[in-house]
C-alpha positions in Angstrom: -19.5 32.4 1.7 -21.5 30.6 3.8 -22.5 26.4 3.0 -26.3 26.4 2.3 -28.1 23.7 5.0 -29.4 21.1 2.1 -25.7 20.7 1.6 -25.2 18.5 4.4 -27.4 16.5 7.1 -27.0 18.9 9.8 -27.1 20.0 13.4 -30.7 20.0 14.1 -31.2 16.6 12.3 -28.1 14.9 14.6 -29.6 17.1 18.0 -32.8 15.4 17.4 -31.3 11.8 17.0 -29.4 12.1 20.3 -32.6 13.8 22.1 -33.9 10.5 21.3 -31.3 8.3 22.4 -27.7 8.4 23.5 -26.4 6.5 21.8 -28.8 6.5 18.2 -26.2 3.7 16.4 -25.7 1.9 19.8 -21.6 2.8 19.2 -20.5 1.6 22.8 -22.9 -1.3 22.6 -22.9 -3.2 19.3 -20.5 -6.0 18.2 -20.4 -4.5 14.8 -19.2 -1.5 15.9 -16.3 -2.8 18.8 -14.8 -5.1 15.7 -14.8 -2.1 13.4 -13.0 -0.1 16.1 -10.5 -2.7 16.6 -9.9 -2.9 12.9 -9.5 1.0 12.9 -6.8 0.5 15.6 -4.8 -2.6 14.3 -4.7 -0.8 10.9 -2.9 2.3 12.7 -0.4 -0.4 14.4 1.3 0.5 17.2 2.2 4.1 15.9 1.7 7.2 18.1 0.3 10.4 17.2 1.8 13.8 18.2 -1.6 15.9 16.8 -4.7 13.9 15.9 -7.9 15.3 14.6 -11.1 12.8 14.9 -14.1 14.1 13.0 -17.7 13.4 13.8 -16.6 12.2 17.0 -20.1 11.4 18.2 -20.6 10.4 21.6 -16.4 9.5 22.3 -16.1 5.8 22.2 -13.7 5.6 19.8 -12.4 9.0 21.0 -11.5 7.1 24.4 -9.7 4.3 22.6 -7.5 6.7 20.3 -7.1 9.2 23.0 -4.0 7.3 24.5 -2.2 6.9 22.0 -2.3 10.6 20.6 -0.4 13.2 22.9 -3.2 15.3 21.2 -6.4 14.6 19.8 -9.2 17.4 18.5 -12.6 15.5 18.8 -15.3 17.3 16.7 -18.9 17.1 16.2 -21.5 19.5 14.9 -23.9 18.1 17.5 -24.0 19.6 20.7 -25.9 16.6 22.6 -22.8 14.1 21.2 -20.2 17.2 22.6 -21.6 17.1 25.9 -21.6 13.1 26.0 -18.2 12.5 24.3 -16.6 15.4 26.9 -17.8 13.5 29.9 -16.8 9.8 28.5 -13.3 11.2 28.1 -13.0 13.7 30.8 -10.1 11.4 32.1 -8.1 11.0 29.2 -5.9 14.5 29.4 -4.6 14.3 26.0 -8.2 14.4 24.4 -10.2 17.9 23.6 -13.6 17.6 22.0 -15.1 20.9 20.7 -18.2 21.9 18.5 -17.1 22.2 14.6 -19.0 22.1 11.4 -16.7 21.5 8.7 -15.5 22.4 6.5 -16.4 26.3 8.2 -14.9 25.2 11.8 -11.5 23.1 10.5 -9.2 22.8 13.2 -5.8 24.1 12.6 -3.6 21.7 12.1 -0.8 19.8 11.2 -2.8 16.7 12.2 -0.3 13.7 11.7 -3.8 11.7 11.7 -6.9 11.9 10.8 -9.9 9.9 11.2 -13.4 10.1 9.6 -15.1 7.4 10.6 -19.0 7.3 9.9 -19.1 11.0 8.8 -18.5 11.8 5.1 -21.2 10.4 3.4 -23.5 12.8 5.7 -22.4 15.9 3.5 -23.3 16.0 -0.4 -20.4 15.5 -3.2 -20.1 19.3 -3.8 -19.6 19.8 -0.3 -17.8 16.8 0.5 -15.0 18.1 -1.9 -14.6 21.1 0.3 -14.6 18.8 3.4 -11.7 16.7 1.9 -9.9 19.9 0.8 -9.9 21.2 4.3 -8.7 18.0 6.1 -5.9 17.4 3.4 -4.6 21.5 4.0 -4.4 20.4 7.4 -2.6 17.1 7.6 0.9 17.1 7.7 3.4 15.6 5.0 3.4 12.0 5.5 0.3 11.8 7.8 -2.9 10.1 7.4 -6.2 9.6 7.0 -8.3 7.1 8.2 -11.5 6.6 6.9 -14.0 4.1 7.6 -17.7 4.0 6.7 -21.1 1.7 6.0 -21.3 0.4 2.7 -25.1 -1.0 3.0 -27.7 0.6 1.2 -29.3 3.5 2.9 -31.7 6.0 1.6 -31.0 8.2 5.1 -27.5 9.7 3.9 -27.0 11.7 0.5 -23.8 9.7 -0.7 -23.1 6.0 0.1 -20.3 4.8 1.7 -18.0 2.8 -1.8 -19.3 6.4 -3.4 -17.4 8.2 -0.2 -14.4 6.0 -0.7 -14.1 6.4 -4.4 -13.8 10.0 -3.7 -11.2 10.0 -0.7 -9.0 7.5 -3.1 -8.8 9.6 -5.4 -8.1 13.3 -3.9 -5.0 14.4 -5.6 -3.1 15.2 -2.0 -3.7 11.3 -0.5 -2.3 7.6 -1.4 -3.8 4.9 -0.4 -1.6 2.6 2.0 -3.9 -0.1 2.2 -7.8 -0.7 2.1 -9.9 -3.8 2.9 -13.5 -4.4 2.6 -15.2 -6.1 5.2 -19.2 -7.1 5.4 -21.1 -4.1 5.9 -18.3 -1.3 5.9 -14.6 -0.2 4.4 -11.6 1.0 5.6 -8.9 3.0 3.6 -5.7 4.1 5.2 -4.2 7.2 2.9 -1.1 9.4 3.6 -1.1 12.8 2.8 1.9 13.6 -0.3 
């Protein structure tokens, strides 16, 4: 069956964004963002990943941080523009892939022992976003996790904000929360998989 378009912000709406810049949320740019990375890595710790999934990958500056530290990571976006970019920004990092998925349709297979959604699930609607979770939990491995991390200002841009995206990652049936923290303008919940 396939996921009708008002489900989701989709591809033509994040093709048009990058058309218009390269880098539409200034991700290798803004302070914001390099603290929010570095909170995303300290809260992994010094762990290494065997098989790592990173959705919405956008244009791979986060993709090139994780990258060593996985001997695997799947990069996904359903933007071609953001493809093309992150593939070149991490052309030297051998243990990083970064492909064209729309998910939940495109999951990769897993098992991922992580998984990050950073600054992607509040871009689908609830119904949809259910499916979404469902997909990334079947493919995450016993004991791995998710991390996900997203803006928690007010926007009238995305159909769910990002404490309504958290809510509903808490409390998927297949994930625990290890630990969460709330920081001025965004939060970050680390969950394992049961």
């Amino acid at each position: 069956m396939s996921t009708p378009p008002e489900a989701r912000l989709g591809r033509d709406y994040f093709d048009d964004l990058y058309e218009t810049s390269p880098d539409p949320w200034s991700f290798a740019t803004s302070p914001y963002e390099r603290a929010k990375y570095q909170h995303s890595l300290t809260v992994l710790g010094r762990r290494q990943f065997s098989a790592a999934l990173e959705v919405g990958c956008s244009i791979g500056v986060f993709t090139a941080m994780l990258g060593p530290r996985c001997e695997r990571l799947c990069a996904v976006d359903v933007s071609a523009v953001a493809v093309d970019a992150a593939r070149e920004r991490c052309a030297e990092i051998a243990s990083v892939s970064v492909a064209q998925r729309s998910l939940p349709e495109q999951m990769p297979q897993g098992p991922f022992d992580l998984v990050v959604c950073s600054e992607v699930l509040y871009y689908f609607f609830e119904p949809l976003l259910a499916e979404v979770l469902d997909a990334v939990t079947a493919e995450l491995a016993p004991g791995g996790l998710l991390l996900a991390v997203h803006w928690t200002e007010p926007t009238r841009t995305y159909p769910l904000g990002g404490e309504r995206v958290h809510e509903l990652v808490r409390g998927h049936e297949a994930l625990r929360t290890l630990r969460g923290a709330s920081r001025p303008r965004y939060r970050l919940d680390l969950l394992e998989r049961r």
